[in-house]
PLY file of the C-alpha trace (Angstrom):
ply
format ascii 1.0
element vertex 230
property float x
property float y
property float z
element edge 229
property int vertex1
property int vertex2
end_header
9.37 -4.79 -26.26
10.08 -8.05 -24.43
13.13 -7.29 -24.03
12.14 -3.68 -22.83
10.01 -5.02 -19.94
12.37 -7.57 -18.78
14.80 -4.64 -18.20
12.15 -2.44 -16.54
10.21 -5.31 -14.49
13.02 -7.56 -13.11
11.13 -9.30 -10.74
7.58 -10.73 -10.62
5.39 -8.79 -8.02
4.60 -11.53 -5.45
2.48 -10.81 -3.09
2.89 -13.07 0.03
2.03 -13.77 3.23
3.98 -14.20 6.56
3.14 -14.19 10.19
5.31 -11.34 12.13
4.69 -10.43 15.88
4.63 -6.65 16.98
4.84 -6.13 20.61
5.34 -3.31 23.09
7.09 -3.63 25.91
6.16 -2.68 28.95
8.54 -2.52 32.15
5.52 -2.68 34.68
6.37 0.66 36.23
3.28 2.35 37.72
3.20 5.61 36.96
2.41 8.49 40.36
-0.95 9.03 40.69
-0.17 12.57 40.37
1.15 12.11 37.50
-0.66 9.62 35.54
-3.40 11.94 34.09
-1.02 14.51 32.93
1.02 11.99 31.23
-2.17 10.23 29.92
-3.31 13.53 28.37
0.31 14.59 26.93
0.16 11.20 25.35
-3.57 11.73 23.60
-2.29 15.27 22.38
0.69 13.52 20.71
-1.47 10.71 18.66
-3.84 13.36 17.54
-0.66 15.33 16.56
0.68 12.74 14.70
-2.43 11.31 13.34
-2.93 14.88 11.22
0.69 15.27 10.40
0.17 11.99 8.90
-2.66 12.56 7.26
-1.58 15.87 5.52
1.96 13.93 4.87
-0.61 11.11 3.16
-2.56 14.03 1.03
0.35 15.84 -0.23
2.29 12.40 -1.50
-1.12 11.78 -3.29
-1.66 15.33 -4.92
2.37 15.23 -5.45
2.58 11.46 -7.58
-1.40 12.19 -9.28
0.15 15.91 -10.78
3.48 13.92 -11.56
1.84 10.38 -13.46
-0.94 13.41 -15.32
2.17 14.96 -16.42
4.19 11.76 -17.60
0.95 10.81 -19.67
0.60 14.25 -21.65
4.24 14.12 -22.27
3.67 10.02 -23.46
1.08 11.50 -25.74
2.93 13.95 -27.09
5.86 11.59 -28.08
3.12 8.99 -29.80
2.27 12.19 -32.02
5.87 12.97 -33.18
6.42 9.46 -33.55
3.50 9.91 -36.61
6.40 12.57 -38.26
8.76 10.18 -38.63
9.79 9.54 -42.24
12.26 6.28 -41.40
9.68 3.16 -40.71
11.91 1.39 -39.37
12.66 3.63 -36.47
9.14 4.53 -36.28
8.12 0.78 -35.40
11.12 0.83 -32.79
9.79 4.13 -31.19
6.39 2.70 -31.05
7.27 -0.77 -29.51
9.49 1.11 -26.90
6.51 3.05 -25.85
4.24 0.49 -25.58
7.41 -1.62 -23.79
6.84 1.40 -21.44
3.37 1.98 -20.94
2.83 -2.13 -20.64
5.47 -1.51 -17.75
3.85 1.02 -16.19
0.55 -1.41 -16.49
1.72 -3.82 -14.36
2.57 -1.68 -11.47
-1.33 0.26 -11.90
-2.82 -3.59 -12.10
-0.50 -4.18 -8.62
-1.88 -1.08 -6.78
-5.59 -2.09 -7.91
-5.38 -5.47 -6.05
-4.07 -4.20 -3.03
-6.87 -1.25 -2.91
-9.47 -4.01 -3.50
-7.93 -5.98 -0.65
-7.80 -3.16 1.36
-11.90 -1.96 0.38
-12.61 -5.32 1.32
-10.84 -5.30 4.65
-12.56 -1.94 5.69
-15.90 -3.29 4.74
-15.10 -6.04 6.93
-14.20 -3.71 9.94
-17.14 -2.06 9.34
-19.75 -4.57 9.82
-18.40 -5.62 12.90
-18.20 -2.91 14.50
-21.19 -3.51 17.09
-18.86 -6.67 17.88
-16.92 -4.87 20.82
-13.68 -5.84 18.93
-10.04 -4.51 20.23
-9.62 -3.40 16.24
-6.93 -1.45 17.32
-3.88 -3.73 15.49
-6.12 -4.47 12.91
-6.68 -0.42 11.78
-2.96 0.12 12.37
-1.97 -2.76 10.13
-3.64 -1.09 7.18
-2.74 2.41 7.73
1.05 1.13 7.40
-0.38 -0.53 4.33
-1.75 2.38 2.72
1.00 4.96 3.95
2.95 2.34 1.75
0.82 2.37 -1.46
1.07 5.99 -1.68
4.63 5.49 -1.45
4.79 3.02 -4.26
2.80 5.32 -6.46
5.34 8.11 -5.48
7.91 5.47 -7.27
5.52 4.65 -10.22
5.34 8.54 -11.12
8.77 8.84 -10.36
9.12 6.06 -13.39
6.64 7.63 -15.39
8.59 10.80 -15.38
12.06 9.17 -16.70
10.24 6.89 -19.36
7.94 9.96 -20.78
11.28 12.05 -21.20
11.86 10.50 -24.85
10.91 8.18 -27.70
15.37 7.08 -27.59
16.74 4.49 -25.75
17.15 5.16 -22.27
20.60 6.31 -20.90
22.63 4.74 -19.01
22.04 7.05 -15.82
17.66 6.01 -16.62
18.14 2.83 -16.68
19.89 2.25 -13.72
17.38 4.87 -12.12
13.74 3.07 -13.68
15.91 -0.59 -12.15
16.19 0.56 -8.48
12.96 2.74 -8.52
11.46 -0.93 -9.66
12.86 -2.70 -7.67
11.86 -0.24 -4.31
8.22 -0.83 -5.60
8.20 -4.00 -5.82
9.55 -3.99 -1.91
6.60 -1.74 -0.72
4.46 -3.87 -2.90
5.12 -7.28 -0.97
5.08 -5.16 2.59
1.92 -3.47 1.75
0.27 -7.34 0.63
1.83 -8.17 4.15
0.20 -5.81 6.19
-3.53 -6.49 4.40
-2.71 -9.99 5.33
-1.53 -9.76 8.84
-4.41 -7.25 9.20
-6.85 -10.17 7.86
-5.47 -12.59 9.98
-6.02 -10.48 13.04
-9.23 -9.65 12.17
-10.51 -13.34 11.76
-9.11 -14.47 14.91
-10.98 -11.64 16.31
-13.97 -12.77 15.34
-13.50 -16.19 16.24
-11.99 -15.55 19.81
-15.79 -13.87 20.30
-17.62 -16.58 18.82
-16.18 -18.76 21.01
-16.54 -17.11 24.39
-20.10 -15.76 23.11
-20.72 -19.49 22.71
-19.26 -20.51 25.97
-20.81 -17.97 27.49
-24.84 -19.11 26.50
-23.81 -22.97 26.84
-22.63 -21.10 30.99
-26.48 -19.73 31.10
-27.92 -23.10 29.20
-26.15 -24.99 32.04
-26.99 -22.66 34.79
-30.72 -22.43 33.98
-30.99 -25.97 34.18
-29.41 -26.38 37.46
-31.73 -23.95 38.93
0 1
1 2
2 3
3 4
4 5
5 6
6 7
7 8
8 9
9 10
10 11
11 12
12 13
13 14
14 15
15 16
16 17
17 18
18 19
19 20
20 21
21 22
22 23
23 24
24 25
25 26
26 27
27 28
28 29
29 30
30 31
31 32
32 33
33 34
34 35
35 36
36 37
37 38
38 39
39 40
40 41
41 42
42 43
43 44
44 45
45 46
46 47
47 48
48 49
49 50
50 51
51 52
52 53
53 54
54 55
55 56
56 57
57 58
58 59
59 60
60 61
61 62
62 63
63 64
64 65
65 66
66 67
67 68
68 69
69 70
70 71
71 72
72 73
73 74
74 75
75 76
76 77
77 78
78 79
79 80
80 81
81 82
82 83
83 84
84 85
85 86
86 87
87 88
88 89
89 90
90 91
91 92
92 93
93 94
94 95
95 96
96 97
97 98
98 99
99 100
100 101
101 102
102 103
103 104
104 105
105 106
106 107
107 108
108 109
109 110
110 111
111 112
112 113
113 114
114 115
115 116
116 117
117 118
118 119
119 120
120 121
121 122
122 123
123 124
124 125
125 126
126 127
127 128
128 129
129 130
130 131
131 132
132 133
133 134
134 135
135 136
136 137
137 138
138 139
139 140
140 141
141 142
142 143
143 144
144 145
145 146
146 147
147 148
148 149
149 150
150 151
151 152
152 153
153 154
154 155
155 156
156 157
157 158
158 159
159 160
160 161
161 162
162 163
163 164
164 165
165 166
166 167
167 168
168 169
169 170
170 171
171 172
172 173
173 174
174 175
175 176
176 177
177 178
178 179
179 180
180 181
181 182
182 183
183 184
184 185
185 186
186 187
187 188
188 189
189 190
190 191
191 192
192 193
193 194
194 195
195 196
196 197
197 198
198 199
199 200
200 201
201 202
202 203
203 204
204 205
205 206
206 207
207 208
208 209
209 210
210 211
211 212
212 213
213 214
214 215
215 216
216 217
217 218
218 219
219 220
220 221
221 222
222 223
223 224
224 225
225 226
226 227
227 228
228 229
């Protein structure tokens, strides 16, 4: 089973953080007045456009990998029941420590997907309470919508697994295995981007909130100072 997993796994999921700078350029060209407001409204129609292509590309992933892991686990049951009909005990053991090699595999990418939807609850929560704040939340929302676009990707590769290791209780063949290794190791990429994003988005957020403290501050200390003077 050890054995098993160190085939399937590979790699450790790490999930780390780094400090990446997105900007947009902008030439400085003014747009004509005449034109400004038609461009302006063009460009609102697009981000609502893409915002619900997105969103129905987001639902149909999720119905698409939840139908394909349901599957995988009623075929997984059904090959722990025709294990029980084996007469050799000795391949029966092997059958059931390669299913359990499999499902323990599996494991570890549902126990990575849990963290980073607790990070993300977490962040939202955040977001929400300060939303009387007047914060520019703008990168921070964007952040984890990249993240999550990303975790439904990863589960798209985690059903994907499930499907090739649910197919039977034999060895995998050559063609799985190398199939289960890069459909791994793609997950474990989108895993460590996904962590990324939550983080940058944290980061953002707190310096958010601290960029306001401070000029809230300096702002009474400004009235303090100016109320005395008077």
């Amino acid at each position: 089973m050890k054995k098993y997993l160190g085939l399937v796994l590979g790699l450790v999921f790490v999930l780390s953080f780094s400090n990446n700078a997105f900007a947009i350029v902008d030439d400085g060209t003014p747009l004509p007045p005449q034109e400004k407001g038609t461009v302006i409204n063009n460009f609102d129609g697009e981000m609502r456009e893409e915002k619900m292509e997105l969103k129905e590309k987001m639902e149909k992933m999720k119905m698409e990998s939840q139908e394909q892991r349901e599957q995988a686990k009623e075929k997984m049951e059904a090959l722990k029941e025709s294990i029980k009909k084996e007469k050799d005990l000795k391949k029966m053991k092997e059958k059931e420590e390669r299913l359990m090699g499999r499902e323990k595999a599996l494991e570890r990418f549902d126990k990575a997907i849990e963290s980073l939807n607790k990070t993300k609850e977490r962040l939202n929560n955040q977001i929400t309470k300060v939303a009387t704040l007047s914060l520019d939340l703008t990168t921070v929302k964007e952040k984890v919508s990249q993240a999550d676009i990303k975790m439904e990707e990863v589960k798209n590769k985690v059903a994907e697994i499930s499907t090739v290791l649910s197919t039977s209780t034999n060895q995998l063949t050559t063609e799985n295995k190398t199939k289960v290794a890069t459909l791994t190791k793609e997950a474990q990429i989108l895993i460590k981007e996904s962590q990324k994003l939550l983080n940058e988005a944290v980061k953002t957020l707190k310096d958010l909130i601290k960029e306001k403290r401070a000029s809230t501050s300096t702002t009474s200390n400004n009235r303090s100072t100016s109320n005395i003077v008077q």
